[in-house]
TINUTI-888869 format. One record per residue: residue in one letter; x, y, z of N, C-alpha, C in turn. Coordinates in steps of 0.05 Angstrom, whole numbers, padded with zeros to 5 digits, always signed. Layout:
N
AXYZXYZXYZ/...
REM end
This chain:
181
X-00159-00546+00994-00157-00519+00984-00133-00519+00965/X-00136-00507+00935-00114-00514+00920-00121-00481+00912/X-00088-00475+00907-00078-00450+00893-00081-00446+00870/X-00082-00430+00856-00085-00433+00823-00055-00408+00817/X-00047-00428+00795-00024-00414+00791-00025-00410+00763/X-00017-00377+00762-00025-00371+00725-00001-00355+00719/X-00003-00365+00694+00027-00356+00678+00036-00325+00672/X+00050-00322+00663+00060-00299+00657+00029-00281+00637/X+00038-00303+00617+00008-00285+00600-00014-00290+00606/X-00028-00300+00618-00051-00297+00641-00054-00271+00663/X-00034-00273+00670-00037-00249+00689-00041-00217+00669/X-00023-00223+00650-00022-00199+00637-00053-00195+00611/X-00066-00215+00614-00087-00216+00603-00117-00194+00613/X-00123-00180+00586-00135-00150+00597-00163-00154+00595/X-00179-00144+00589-00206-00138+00597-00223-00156+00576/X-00239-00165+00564-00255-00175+00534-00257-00152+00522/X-00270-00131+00534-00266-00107+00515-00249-00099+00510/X-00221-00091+00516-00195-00084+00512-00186-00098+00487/X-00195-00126+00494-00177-00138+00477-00199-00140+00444/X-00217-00142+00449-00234-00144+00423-00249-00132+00416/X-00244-00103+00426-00259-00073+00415-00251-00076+00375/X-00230-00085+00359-00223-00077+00339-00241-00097+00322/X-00235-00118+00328-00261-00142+00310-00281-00141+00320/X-00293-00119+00348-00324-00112+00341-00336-00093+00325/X-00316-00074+00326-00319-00062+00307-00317-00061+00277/X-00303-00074+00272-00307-00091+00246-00332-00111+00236/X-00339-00126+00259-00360-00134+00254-00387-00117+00254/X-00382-00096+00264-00412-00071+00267-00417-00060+00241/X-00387-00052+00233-00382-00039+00203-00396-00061+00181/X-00383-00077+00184-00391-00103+00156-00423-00109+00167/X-00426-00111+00187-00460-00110+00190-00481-00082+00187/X-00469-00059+00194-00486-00041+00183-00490-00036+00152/X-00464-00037+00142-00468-00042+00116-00476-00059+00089/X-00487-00080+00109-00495-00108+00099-00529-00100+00100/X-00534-00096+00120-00574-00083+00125-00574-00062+00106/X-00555-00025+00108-00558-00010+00089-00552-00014+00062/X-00538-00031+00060-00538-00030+00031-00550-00059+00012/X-00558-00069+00030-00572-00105+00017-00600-00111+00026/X-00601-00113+00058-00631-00126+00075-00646-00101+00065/X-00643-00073+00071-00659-00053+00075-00678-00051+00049/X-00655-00036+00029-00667-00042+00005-00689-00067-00003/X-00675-00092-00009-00696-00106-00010-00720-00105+00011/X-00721-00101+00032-00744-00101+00045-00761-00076+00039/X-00745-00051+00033-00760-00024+00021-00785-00035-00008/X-00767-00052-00021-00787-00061-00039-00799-00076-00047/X-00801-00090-00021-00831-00114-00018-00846-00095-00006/X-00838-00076+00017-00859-00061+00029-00873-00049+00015/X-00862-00029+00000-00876-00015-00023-00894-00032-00042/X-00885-00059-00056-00899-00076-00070-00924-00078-00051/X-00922-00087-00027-00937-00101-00007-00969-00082-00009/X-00953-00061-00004-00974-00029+00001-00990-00024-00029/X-00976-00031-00048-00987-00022-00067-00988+00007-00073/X-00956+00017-00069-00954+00053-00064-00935+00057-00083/X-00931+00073-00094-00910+00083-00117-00882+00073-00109/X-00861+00055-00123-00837+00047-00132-00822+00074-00118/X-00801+00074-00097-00785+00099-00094-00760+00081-00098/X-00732+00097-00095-00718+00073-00087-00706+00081-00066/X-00682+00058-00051-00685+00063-00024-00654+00083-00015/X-00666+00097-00010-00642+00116-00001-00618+00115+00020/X-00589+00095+00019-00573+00087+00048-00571+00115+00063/X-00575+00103+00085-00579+00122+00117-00552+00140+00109/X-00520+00115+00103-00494+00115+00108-00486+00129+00096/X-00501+00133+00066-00491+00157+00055-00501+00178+00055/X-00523+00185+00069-00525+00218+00069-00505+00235+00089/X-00500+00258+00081-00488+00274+00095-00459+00268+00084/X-00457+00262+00050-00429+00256+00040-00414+00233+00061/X-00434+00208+00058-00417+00188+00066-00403+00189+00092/X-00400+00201+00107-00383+00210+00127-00386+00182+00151/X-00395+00172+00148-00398+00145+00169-00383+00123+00160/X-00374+00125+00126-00362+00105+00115-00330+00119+00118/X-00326+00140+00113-00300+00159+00115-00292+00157+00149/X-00314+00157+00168-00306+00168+00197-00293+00132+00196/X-00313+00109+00196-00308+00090+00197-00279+00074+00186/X-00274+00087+00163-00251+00066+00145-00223+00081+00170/X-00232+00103+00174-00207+00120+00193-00199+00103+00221/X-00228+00098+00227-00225+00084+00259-00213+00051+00244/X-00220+00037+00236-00213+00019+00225-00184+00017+00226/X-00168+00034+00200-00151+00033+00190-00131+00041+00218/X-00132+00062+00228-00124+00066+00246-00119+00040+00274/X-00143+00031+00275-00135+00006+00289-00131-00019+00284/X-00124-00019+00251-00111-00037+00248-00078-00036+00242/X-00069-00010+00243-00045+00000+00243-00028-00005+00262/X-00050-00002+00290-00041-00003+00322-00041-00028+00331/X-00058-00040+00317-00052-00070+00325-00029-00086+00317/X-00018-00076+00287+00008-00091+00276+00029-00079+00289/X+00029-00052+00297+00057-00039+00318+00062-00047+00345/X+00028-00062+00358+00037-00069+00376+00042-00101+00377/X+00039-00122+00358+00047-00144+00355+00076-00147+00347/X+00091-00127+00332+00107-00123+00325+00133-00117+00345/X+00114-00102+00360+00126-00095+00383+00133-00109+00408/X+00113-00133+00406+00111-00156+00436+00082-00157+00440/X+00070-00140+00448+00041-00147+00455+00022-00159+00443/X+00037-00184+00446+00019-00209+00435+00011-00223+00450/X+00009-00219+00480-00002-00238+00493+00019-00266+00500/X+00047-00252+00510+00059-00267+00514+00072-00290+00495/X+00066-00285+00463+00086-00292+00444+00105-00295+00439/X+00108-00297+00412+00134-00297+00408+00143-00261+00401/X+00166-00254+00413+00176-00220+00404+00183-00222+00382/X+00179-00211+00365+00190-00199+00335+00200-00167+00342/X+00211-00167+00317+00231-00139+00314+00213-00125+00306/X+00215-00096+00316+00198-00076+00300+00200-00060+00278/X+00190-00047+00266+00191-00040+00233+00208-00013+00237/X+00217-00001+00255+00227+00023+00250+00215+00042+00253/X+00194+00035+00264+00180+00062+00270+00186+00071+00308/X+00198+00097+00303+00206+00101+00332+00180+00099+00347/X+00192+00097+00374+00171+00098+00396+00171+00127+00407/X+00191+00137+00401+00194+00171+00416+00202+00186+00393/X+00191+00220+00396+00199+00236+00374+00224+00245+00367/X+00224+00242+00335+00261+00244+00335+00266+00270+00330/X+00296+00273+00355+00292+00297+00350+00319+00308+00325/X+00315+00337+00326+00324+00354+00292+00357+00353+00309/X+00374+00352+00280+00401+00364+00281+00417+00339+00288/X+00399+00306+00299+00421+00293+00303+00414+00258+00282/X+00426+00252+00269+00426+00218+00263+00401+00210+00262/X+00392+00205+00245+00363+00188+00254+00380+00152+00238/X+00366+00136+00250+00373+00102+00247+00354+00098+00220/X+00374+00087+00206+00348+00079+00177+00341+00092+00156/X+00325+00089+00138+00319+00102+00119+00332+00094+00089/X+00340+00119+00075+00351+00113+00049+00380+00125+00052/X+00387+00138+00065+00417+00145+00067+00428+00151+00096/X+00444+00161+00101+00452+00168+00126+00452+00193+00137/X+00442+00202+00132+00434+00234+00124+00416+00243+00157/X+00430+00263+00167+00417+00270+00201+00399+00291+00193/X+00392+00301+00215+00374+00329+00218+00369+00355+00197/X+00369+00375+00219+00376+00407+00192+00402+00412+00206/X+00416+00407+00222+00444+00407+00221+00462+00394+00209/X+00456+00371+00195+00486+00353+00167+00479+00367+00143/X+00495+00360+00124+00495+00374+00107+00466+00353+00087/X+00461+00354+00071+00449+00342+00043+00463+00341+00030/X+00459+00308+00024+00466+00294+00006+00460+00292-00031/X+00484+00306-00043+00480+00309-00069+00494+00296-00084/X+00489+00285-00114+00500+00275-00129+00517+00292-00153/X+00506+00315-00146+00515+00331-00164+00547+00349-00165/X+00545+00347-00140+00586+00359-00140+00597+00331-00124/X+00590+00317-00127+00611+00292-00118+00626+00281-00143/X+00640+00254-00138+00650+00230-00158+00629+00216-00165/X+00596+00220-00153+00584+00197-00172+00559+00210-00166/X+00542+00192-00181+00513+00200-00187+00515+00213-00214/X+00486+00229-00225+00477+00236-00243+00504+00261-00255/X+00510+00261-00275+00528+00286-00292+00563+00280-00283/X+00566+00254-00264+00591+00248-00253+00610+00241-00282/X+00636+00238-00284+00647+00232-00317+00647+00205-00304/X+00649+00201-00332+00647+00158-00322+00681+00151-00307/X+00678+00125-00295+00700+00116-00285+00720+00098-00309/X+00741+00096-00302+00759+00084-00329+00758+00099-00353/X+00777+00094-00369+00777+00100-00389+00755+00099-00415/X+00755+00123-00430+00729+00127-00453+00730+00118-00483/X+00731+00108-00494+00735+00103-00532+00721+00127-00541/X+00737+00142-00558+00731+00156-00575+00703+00143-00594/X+00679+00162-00593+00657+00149-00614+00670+00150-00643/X+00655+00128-00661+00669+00123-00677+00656+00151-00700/X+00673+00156-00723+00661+00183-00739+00639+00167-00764/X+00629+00198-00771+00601+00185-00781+00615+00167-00803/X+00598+00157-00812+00602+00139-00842+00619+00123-00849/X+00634+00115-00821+00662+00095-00829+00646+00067-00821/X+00635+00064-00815+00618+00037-00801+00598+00026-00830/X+00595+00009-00840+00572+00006-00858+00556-00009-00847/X+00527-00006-00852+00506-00003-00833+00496-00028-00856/X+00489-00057-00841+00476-00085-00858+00443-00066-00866/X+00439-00081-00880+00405-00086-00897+00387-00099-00861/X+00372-00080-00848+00351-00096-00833+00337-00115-00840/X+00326-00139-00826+00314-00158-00838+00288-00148-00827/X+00268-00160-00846+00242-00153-00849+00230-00180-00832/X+00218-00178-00812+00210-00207-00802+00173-00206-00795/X+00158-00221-00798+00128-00222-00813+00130-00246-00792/X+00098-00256-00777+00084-00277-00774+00106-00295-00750/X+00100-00316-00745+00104-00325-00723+00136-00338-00720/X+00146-00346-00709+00161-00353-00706+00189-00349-00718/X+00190-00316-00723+00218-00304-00735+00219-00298-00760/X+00203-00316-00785+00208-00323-00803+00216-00304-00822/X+00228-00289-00835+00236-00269-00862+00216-00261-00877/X+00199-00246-00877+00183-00229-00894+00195-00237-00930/X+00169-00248-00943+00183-00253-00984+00187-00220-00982/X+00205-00227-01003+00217-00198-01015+00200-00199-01037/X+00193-00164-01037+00169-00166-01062+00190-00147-01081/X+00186-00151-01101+00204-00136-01128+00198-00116-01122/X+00215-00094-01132+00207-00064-01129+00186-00057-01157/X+00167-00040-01142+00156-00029-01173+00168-00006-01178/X+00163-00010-01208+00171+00024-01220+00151+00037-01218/X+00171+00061-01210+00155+00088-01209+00142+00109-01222/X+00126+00114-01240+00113+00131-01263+00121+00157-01256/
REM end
C-alpha cells in the first residue's frame, strides 16, 4: 500500500472546467464563426445549385438582431481575458512563479485619502489640485536664469537662402533674372 503525495499545486488544482471555461469559449466563438460565415454559405450554394432554385444569398444567423452575439461575445471574451492576466499577475498560476501586479487595487479606493501611483501625487476630493498655473513652473511660469534682451529689428542682416533642387543637396543653377515689360 503506497501513499501518494501531491504538491502544493496539485492540491490547489481546480476543476477542467474551472480551469478551461476561457479557451472553450474561444474555441466556440472561432468555430461558430467559421460555419456562419465560411461552411454555411458555401454549402447554402451548392444546395441551391443542387435544387436548381433561384440564387439567394446566405444570410449569417450572427448577425441578425444587430450582431449582438458578436458584441455579447467580444464582451465575455475580452472580459475574460482581462481576468485571466490580473489573476496571473496576481499568483494564480498554478503554483508559478509570483509576479508583481499592475496596480490595479484589489479593494475600492476610498475618497479624501492618497491613492499609490498614477501621474502625480495628488489624493482624493480632500487635497488640493495640482496646477501649473500659480506655481514656479509649468505652462505661463517666467523662465529660470537670466533672459537676453531680443535683438531689434533690422540690426542682424539676414544671408541670401540657398535654393537646393534634386538629390543629394546640390544648389539649384541660378537662372538670370528676366526683365519685366
Amino acid at each position: 500500500m503506497t501513499t501518494e503525495v501531491k504538491s502544493a499545486s496539485e492540491t490547489k488544482k481546480e476543476d477542467w472546467m474551472n480551469s478551461k471555461w476561457r479557451p472553450m469559449m474561444g474555441w466556440m466563438y472561432m468555430l461558430v464563426c467559421t460555419m456562419d460565415m465560411v461552411i454555411f454559405p458555401i454549402l447554402w450554394s451548392l444546395l441551391q445549385t443542387m435544387t436548381h432554385s433561384p440564387i439567394t444569398q446566405w444570410n449569417p444567423l450572427t448577425l441578425q438582431g444587430a450582431g449582438l452575439f458578436h458584441i455579447a461575445m467580444g464582451a465575455v471574451l475580452g472580459i475574460a481575458a482581462f481576468g485571466r492576466t490580473q489573476e496571473k499577475l496576481g499568483g494564480a498560476n498554478n503554483g508559478g512563479l509570483q509576479t508583481p501586479g499592475t496596480g490595479f487595487a484589489s479593494s475600492a479606493p476610498t475618497f479624501g485619502q492618497p491613492q499609490a501611483g498614477g501621474f502625480s501625487n495628488s489624493g482624493g476630493f480632500g487635497s488640493p489640485a495640482p496646477s501649473g498655473f500659480g506655481g514656479n513652473s509649468g505652462f505661463g511660469a517666467p523662465a529660470s536664469g537670466p533672459v537676453s534682451p531680443a535683438p531689434s529689428w533690422g540690426t542682424t542682416p539676414i544671408a541670401a537662402p540657398t535654393v537646393v533642387a534634386g538629390f543629394g543637396g546640390k544648389p539649384a543653377p541660378m537662372q538670370p533674372e528676366q526683365p519685366q515689360i
